[in-house]
C-alpha positions as CSV (number, residue, x, y, z in Angstrom):
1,X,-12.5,-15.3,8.6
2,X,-9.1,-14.4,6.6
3,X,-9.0,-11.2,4.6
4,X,-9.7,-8.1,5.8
5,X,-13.1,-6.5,6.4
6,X,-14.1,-3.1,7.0
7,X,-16.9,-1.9,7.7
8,X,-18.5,1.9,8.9
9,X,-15.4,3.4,9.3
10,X,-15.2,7.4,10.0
11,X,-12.2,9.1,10.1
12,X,-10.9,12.8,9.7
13,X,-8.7,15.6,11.2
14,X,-9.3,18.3,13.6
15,X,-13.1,17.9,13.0
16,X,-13.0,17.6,9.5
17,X,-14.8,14.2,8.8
18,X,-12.9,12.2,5.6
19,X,-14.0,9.0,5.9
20,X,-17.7,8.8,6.2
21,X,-19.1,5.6,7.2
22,X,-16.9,3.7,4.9
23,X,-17.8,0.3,4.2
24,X,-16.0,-2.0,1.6
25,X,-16.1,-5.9,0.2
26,X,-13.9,-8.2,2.3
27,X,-10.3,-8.2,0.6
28,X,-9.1,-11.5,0.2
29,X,-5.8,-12.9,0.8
30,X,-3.4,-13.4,-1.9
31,X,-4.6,-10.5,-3.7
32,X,-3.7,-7.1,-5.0
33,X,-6.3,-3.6,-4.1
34,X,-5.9,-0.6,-5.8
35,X,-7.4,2.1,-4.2
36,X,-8.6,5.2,-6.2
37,X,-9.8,8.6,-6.9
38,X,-9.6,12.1,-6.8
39,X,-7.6,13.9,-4.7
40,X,-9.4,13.9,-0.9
41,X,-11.6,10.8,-1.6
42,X,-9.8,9.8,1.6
43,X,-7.4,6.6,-0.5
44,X,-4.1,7.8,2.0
45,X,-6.6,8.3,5.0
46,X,-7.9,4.7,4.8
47,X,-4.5,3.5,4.6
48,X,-3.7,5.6,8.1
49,X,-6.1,4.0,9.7
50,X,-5.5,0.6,8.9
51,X,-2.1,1.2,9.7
52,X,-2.7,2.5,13.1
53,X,-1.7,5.8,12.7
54,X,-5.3,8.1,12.8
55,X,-7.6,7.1,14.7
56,X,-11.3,5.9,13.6
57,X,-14.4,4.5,14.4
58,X,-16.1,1.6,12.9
59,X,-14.4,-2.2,12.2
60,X,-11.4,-3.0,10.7
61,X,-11.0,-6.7,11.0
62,X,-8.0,-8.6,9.7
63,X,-8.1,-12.2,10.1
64,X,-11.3,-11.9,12.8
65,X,-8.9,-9.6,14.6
66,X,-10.3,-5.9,14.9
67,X,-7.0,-3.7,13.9
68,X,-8.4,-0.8,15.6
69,X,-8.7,-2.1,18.9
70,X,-5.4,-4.1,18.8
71,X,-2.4,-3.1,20.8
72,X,0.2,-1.7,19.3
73,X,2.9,-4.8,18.6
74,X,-0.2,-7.3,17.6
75,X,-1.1,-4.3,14.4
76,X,2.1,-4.0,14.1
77,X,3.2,-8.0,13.6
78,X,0.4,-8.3,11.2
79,X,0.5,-4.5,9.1
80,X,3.7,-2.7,7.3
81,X,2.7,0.8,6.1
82,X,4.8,2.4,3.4
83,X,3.9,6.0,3.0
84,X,4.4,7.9,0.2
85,X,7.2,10.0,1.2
86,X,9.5,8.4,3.3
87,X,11.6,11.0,5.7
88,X,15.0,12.0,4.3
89,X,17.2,12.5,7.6
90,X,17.4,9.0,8.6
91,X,21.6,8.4,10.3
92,X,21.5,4.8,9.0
93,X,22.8,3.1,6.8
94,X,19.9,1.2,4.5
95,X,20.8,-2.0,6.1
96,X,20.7,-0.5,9.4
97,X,17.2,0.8,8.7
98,X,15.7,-2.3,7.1
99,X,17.1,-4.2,10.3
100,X,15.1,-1.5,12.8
101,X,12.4,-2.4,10.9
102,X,12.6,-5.2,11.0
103,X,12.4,-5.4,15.3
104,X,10.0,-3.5,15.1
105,X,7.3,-6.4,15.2
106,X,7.6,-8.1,18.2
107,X,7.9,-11.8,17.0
108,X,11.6,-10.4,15.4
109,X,12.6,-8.4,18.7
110,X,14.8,-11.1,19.8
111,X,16.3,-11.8,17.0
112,X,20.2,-12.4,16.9
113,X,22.1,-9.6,15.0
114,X,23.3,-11.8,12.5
115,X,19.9,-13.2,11.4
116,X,18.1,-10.2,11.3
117,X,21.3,-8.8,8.7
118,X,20.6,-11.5,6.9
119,X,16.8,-10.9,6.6
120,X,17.5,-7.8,5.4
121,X,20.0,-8.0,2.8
122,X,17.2,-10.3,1.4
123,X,15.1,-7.7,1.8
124,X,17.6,-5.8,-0.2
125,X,18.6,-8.5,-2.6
126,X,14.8,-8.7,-3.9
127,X,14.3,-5.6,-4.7
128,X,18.1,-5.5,-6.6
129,X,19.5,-3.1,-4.5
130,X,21.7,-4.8,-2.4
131,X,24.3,-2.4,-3.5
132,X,23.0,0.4,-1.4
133,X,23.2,-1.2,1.9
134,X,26.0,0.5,3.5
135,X,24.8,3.6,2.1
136,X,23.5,6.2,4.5
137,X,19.8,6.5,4.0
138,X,19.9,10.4,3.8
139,X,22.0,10.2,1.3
140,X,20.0,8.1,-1.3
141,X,18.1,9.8,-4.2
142,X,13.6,9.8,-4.3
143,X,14.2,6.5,-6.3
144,X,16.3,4.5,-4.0
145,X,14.4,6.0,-0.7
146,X,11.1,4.3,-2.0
147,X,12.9,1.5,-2.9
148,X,14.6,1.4,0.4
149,X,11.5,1.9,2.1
150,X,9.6,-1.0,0.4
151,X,12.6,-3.3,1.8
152,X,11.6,-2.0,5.4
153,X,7.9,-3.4,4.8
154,X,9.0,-6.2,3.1
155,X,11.2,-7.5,5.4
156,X,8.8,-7.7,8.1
157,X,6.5,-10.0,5.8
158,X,3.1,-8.8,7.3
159,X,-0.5,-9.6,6.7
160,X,-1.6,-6.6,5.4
161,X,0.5,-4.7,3.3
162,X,0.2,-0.7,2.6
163,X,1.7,1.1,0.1
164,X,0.8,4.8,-0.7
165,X,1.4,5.4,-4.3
166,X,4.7,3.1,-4.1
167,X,6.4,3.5,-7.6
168,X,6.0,7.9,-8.2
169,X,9.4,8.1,-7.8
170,X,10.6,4.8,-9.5
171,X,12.0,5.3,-13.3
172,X,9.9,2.1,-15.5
173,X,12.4,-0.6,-14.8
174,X,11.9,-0.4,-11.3
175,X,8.1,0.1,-11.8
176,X,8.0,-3.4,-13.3
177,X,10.6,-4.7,-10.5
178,X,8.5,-3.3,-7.6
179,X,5.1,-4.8,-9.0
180,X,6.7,-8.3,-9.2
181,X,8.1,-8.3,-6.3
182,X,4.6,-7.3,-4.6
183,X,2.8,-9.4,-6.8
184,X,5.3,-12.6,-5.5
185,X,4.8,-11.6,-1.9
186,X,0.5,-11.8,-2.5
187,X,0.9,-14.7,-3.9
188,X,2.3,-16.3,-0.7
189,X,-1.1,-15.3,1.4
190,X,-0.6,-11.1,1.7
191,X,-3.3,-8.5,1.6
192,X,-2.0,-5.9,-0.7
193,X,-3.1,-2.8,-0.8
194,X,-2.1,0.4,-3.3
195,X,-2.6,3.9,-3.2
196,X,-2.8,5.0,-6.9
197,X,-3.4,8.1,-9.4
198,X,-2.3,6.1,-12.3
199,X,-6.0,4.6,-13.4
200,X,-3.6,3.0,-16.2
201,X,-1.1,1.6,-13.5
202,X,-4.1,0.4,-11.6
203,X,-5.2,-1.5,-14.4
204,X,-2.5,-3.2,-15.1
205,X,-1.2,-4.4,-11.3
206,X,-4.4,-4.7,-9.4
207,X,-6.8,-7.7,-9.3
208,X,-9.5,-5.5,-7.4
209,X,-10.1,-1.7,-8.3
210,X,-12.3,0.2,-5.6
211,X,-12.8,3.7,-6.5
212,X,-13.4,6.3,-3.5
213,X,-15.4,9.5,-3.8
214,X,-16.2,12.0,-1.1
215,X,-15.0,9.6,1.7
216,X,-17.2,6.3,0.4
217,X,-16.7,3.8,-2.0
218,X,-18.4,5.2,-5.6
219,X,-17.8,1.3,-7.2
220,X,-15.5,-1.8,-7.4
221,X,-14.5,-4.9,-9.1
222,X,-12.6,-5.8,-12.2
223,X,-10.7,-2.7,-13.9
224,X,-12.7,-3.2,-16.8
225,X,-16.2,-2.8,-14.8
226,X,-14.5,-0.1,-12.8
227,X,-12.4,2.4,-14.7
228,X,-15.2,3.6,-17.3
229,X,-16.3,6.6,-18.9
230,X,-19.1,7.3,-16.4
231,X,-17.1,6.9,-13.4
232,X,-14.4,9.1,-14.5
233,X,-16.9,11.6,-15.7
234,X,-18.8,11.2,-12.3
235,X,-15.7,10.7,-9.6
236,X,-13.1,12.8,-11.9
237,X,-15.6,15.4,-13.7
238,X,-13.9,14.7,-16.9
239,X,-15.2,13.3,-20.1
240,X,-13.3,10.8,-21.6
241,X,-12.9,7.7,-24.1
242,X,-12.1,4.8,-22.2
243,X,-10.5,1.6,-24.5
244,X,-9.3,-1.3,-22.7
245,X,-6.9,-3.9,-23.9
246,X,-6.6,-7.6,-24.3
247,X,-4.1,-7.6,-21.4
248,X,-5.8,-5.7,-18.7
249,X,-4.5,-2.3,-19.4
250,X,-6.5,0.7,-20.1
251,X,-6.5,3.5,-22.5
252,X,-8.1,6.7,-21.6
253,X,-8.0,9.5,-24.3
254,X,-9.6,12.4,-22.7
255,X,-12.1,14.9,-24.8
């Protein structure tokens, strides 16, 4: 089956269970998951999982393929994780980085130098920041690291895509870049999936809202049957007027 399907996941650290028996909705392709909640409802623990990197019981299944029995280089073909702060002492240049990246997945180890450069500065070129390509990565501000960093997942066009809160550091031009360039590479067949605090932000980019509470999913579906004054006052503990618009987005005036 495409999509991705999960299904009794539990997950933690040092005995500290975060994920408990987490089940959600297949995912489809082509579309765009927000994932959120309060802080430790265990939104940048699923993404860790999926991404290979803590592990879990349960099924994750991409594409009939369980991730979390899957060697390393067949996850990491098929997922790109993009945490949500990306290491600042990195000795390459951005191009550099986005090329290592890049061979990283198995299918693109044998690549010749000059075709993986040129995947890259695509990479780059997307995203509008071609102009930082020779520039070392440590030296590049919270702004352009994230940036930077998206051209590293991108670049491997994956399955599954991971981003953990992915536009915090990004002023609002770059916001609207990012989400269109995301929303361009869903529309080609990726899973997206988004890490956000921004109920308003989730609104607006996501076709799927899930909300996570204590480890397990409190509700999902459309923004509009998701991001309401009873979830907020039940998952959040706040009371608040919720008003959404025409367009998707959502207005929450809080009492």
């Amino acid at each position: 089956m495409a999509g991705l399907e999960i299904e009794n996941v539990r997950a933690g650290y040092r005995g500290r269970e975060v994920l408990t028996d987490l089940s959600l909705p297949p995912i489809e392709q082509g579309r765009i998951t927000a994932l959120v909640g309060p802080n430790g409802a265990g939104k940048t623990t699923l993404l860790r999982v999926l991404a290979g990197l803590l592990p879990a019981c349960g099924s994750v299944r991409l594409d009939g393929l369980n991730l979390l029995d899957a060697p390393t280089g067949e996850r990491a073909r098929k997922v790109a994780f993009m945490p949500q702060f990306v290491p600042q002492r990195l000795s390459l240049t951005v191009v550099e980085a986005v090329i290592a990246a890049l061979r990283a997945s198995p299918m693109d180890m044998e690549r010749t130098s000059v075709d993986a450069q040129q995947r890259a500065l695509e990479a780059l070129d997307r995203l509008k920041i071609l102009d930082l390509a020779l520039q070392p990565f440590d030296t590049l501000s919270g702004g352009q690291r994230q940036l930077a960093s998206l051209a590293q997942a991108l670049v491997r066009q994956p399955r599954l895509l991971l981003l953990d809160e992915p536009t915090s550091a990004l002023d609002l031009r770059y916001q609207q870049q990012v989400i269109a360039n995301v929303r361009e590479e869903a529309r080609k067949g990726m899973i997206v999936i988004m890490v956000l605090h921004d109920l308003q932000a989730a609104a607006s980019w996501a076709d799927t809202v899930m909300v996570l509470s204590g480890g397990r999913l409190f509700a999902h579906g459309h923004s509009r049957d998701v991001i309401t004054t009873l979830t907020l006052r039940q998952v959040y503990g706040i009371d608040a007027v919720v008003e959404h618009t025409a367009r998707g987005g959502v207005h929450i005036q809080v009492e």
